[in-house]
C-alpha positions as CSV (number, residue, x, y, z in Angstrom):
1,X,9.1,-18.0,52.1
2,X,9.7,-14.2,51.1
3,X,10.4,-12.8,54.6
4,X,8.2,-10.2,56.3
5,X,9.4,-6.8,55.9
6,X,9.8,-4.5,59.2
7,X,8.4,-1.0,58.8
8,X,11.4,1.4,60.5
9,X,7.8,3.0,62.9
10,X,8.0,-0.6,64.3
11,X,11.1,0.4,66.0
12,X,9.2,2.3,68.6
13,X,8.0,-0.9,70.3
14,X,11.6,-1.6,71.4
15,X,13.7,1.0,71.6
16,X,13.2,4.5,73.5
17,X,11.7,6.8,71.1
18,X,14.0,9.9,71.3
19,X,17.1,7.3,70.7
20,X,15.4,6.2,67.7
21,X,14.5,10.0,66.6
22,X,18.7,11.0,67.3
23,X,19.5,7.7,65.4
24,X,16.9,8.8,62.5
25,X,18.6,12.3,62.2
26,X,21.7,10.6,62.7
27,X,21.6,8.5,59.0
28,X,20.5,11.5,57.5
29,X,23.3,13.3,57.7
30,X,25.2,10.1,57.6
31,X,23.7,10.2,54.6
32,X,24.0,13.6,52.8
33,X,20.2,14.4,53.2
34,X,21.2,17.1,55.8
35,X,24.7,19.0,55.3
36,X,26.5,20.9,57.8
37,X,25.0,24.4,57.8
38,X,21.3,23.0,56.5
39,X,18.3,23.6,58.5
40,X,16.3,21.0,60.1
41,X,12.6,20.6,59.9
42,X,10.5,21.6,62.8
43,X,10.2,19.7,65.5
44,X,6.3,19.0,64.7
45,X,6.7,18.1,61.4
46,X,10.0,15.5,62.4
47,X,7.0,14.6,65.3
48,X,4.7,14.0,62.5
49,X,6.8,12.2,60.2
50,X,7.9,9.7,62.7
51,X,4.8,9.1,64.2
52,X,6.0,10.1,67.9
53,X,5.4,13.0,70.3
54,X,7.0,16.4,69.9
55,X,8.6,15.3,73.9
56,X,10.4,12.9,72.0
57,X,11.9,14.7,69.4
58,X,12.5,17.5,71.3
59,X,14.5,14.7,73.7
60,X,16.5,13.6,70.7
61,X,17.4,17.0,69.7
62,X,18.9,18.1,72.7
63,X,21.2,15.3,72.4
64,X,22.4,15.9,69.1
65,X,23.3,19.1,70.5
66,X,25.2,18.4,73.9
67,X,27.3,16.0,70.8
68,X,27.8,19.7,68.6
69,X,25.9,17.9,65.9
70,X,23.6,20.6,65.7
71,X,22.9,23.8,66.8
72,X,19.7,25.8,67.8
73,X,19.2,29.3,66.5
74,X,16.9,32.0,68.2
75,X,13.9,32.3,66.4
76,X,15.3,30.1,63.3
77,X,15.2,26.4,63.9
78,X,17.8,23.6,64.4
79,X,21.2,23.8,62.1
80,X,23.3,21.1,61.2
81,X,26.9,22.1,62.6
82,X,29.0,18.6,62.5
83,X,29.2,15.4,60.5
84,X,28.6,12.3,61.4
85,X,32.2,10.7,62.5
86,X,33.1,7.1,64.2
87,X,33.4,8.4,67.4
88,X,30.0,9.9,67.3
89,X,27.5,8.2,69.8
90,X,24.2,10.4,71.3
91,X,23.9,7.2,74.0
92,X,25.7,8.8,76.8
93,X,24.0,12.4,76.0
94,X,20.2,10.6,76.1
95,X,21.1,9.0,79.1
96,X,22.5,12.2,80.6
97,X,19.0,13.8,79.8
98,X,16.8,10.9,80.7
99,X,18.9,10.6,84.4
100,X,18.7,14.4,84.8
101,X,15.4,13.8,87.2
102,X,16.7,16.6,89.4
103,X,15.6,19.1,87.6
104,X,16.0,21.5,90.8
105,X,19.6,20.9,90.8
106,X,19.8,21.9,87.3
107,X,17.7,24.7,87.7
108,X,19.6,26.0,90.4
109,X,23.3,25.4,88.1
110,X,21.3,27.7,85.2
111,X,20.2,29.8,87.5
112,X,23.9,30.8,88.7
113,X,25.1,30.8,85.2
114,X,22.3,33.0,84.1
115,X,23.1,36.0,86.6
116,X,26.9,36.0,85.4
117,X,25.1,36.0,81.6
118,X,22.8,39.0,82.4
119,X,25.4,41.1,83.7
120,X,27.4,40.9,81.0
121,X,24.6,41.7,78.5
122,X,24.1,44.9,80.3
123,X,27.3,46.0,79.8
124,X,27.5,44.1,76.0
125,X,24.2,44.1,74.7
126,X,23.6,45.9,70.9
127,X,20.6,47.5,69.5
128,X,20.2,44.3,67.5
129,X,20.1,42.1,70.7
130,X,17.7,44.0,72.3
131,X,15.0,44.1,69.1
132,X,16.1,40.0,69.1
133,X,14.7,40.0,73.0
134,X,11.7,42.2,71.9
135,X,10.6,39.9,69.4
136,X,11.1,36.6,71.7
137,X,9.1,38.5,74.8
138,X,6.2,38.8,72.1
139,X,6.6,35.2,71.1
140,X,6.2,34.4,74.4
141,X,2.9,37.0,74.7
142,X,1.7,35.1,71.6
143,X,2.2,31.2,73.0
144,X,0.2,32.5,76.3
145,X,-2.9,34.2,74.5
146,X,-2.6,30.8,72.5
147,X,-2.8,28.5,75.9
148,X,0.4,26.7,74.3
149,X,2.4,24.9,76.5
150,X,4.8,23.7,73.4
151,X,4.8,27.1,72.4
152,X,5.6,28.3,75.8
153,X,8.7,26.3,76.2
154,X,9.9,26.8,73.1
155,X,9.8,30.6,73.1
156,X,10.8,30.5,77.1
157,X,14.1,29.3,75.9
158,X,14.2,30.9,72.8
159,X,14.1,34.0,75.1
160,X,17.1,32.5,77.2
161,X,19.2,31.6,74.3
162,X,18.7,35.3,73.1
163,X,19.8,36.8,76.0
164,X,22.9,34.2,76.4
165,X,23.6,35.9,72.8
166,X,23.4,39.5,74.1
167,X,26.1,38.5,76.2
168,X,28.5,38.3,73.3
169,X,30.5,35.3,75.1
170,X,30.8,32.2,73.5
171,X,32.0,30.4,76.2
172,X,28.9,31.2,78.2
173,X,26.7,30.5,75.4
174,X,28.0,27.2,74.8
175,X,27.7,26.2,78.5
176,X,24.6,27.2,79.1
177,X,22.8,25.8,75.7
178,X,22.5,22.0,77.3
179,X,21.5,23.1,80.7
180,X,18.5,25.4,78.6
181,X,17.7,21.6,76.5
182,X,17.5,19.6,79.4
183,X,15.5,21.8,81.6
184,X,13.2,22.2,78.1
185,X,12.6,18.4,78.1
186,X,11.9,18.0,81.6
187,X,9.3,20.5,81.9
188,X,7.7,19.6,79.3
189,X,6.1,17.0,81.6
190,X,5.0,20.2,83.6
191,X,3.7,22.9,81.8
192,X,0.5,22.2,80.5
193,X,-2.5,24.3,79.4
194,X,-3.9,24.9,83.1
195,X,-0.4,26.1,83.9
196,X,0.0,28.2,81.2
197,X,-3.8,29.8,81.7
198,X,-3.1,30.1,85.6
199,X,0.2,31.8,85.5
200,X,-0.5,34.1,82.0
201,X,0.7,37.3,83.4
202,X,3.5,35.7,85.7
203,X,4.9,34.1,82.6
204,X,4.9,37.1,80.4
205,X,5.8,39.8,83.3
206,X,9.3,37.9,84.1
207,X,10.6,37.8,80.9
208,X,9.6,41.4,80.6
209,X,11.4,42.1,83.7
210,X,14.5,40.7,82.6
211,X,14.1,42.8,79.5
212,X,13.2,46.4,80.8
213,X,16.6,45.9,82.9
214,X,18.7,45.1,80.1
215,X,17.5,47.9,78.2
216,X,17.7,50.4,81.0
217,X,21.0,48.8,82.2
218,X,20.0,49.2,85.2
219,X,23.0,47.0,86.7
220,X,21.0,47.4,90.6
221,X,18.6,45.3,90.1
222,X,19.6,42.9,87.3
223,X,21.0,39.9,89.7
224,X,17.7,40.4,92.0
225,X,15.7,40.0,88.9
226,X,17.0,37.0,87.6
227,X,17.3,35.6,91.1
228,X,13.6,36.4,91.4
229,X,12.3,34.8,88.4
230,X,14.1,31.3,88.9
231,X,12.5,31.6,92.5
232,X,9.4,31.9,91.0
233,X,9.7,29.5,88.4
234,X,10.4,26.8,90.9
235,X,7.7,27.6,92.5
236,X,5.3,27.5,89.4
237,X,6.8,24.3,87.6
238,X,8.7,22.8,90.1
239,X,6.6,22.9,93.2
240,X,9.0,24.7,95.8
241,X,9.2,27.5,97.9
């Protein structure tokens, strides 16, 4: 009797979803369908493909990255940036994610580390760091017109990544890149379209905030600013005061 062939979708029914996503992305390059420096599809389309949510993918992702198997890039996608070795294993990373349920705690880590970024970026950031900000802010404007919530957190940390760039400290950038992925996936169970419609100008004005200081360097006001909109975020996403 010819035996039954498993389709590789039926997977979902028994293993986590964003561990079978990592492992997916995982043979690929494995396989030489994705080289280091090669860009990877969009999240939606990988979403599509697969036959899972973009929660998911974006889940599996993040833990290719806290493994330096890829990289994100402001404005430009997910990079391949290692191969696929035998001590490679995205288990503990997905766990670290999935266990990450204080997302306060987190919060309050990135928070810390993002007042040490911003004051350097006044001191470091180049013309080309600032137009890079300017463009995220209007992605940002563009998700909230849209009443996107994927959009929203996309460009939200597109928006942090940039600024974590203007910096010009790798070190910093490095650190803070998994703290920005796991705070991603876990409000993604947050922001929804009511969120983003209730809190339009909030969302916008913040980032704009953070902006308008950089560019005036206006070194006064810079850690009250970012103290400011962490406070407020918790509040908005996170339910505190």
């Amino acid at each position: 009797m010819k035996e039954k062939e498993v389709s590789p979708f039926a997977i979902h029914a028994v293993e986590k979803k964003s561990a079978f996503v990592a492992k997916w992305v995982m043979g690929a390059i494995r396989d030489g369908k994705w080289k280091v420096g090669d860009r990877l599809p969009p999240e939606r389309a990988i979403a599509e493909q697969l036959e899972v949510s973009r929660t998911a993918v974006r889940e599996a992702l993040s833990s290719l990255q806290m493994v330096d198997l890829i990289e994100p890039r402001v404005g430009d996608g997910n990079y391949v940036t290692g191969s696929i070795g035998p001590g490679v294993d995205v288990e503990d990373a997905l766990n670290a994610i999935a266990e990450s349920e204080s997302l306060v705690e987190v919060w309050r880590i990135r928070k810390m580390l993002e007042i040490i970024i911003s004051k350097l970026a006044l001191r470091k950031a180049r013309q080309a760091d600032i137009h890079e900000l300017e463009r995220c802010l209007a992605a940002i404007e563009q998700a909230v017109n849209d009443v996107d919530p994927d959009a929203y957190l996309s460009t939200n940390s597109d928006f942090h990544r940039a600024l974590a760039q203007s910096a010009n400290n790798p070190f910093l950038r490095r650190s803070l890149s998994p703290l920005i992925e796991i705070t991603e996936h876990q409000l993604a169970r947050e922001v929804t379209k009511e969120t983003v419609r209730a809190h339009s100008a909030h969302l916008v004005g913040m980032h704009r905030n953070i902006l308008d200081a950089i560019v005036r360097r206006d070194e006064s006001r810079i850690a009250n600013i970012m103290e400011e909109h962490f406070r407020s975020s918790e509040a908005v996403f996170l339910g505190t005061t």
